[in-house]
C-alpha positions in Angstrom: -80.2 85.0 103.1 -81.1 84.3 107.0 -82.5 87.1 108.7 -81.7 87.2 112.2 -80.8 89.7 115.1 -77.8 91.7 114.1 -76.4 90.8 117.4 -76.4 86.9 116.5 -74.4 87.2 113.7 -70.7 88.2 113.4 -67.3 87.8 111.2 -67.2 86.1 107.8 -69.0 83.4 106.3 -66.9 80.9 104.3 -67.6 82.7 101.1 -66.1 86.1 102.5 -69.2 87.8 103.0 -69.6 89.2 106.3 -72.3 90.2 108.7 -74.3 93.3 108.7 -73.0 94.4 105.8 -74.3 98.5 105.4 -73.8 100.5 102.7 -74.3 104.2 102.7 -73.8 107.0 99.4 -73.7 110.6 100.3 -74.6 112.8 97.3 -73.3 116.3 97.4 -74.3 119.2 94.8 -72.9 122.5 95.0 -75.1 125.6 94.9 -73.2 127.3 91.3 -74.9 130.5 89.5 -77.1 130.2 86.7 -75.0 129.7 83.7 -72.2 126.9 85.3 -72.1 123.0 85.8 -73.4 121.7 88.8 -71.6 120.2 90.8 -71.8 116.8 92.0 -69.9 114.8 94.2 -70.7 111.6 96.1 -68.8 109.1 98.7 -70.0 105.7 99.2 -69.0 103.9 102.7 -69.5 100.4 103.0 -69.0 98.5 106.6 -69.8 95.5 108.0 -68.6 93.2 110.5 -64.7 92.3 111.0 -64.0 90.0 108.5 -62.7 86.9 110.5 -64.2 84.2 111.8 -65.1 85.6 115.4 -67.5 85.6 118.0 -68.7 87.1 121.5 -70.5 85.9 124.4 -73.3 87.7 124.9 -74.3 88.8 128.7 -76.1 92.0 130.4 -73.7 91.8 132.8 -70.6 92.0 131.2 -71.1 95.4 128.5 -67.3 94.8 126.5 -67.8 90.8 126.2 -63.9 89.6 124.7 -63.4 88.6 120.9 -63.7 84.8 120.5 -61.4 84.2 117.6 -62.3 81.0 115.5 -60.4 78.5 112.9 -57.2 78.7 111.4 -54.8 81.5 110.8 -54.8 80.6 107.3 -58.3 80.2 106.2 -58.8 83.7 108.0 -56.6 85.1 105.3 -58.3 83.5 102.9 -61.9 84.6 103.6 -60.8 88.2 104.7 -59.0 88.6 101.2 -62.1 87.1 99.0 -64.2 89.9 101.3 -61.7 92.9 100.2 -61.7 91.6 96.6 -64.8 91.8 96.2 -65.3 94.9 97.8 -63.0 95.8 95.2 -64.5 94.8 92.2 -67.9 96.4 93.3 -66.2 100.0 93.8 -62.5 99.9 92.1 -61.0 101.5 94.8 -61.5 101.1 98.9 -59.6 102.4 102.4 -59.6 100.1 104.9 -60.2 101.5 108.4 -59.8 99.9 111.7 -61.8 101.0 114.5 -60.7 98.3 117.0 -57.6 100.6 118.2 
C-alpha cells in the first residue's frame, strides 16, 4: 500500500482497485417496547475514485482542473469491471451512482 496525499492519487490501478477507496456502515435500531425484537437495520456505502485510468492537473489557479483520460478504451473496461466485481463479491449486491452529471 503507498500512502500518499489523496489528491495525488486518482482512477484505477491495473488490478481494478481504485483510489481513496472509503467505506462507511450506518447501523440503525429502532426504539420497540419491552417485549418485541429490536430492530436492526444497516446500509453500507462504499466510494472511491472513478474507476478509469484518469488524471488532473493540479493548479490554485484553475479550481475545476479538466479530466485527463488515459490508455485504451478497452483496458478501461477491463479494470472498471474487475473493480465492480469485486465490489460485488464483497457485498452481493451494489447501485452504481454517478455524481459526474
Amino acid at each position: 500500500m503507498i500512502i500518499m496525499s489523496r489528491y495525488l492519487r486518482r482512477g484505477v490501478n491495473e488490478k481494478g482497485r481504485v483510489a481513496n477507496d472509503v467505506e462507511t456502515e450506518q447501523m440503525v435500531f429502532e426504539d420497540v417496547p419491552e417485549g418485541f425484537p429490536i430492530q436492526i437495520s444497516s446500509v453500507i456505502q462504499n466510494r472511491g475514485s472513478i474507476p478509469l485510468f484518469w488524471s488532473q492537473e493540479t493548479s490554485k489557479l484553475n479550481i475545476k482542473p479538466d479530466i485527463i483520460c488515459m490508455l485504451s478504451s478497452h483496458l478501461t473496461n477491463i479494470v472498471t469491471l474487475a473493480d465492480l466485481s469485486f465490489a460485488y463479491i464483497l457485498f452481493d449486491a451494489e447501485f452504481c451512482i454517478c455524481l459526474l452529471i
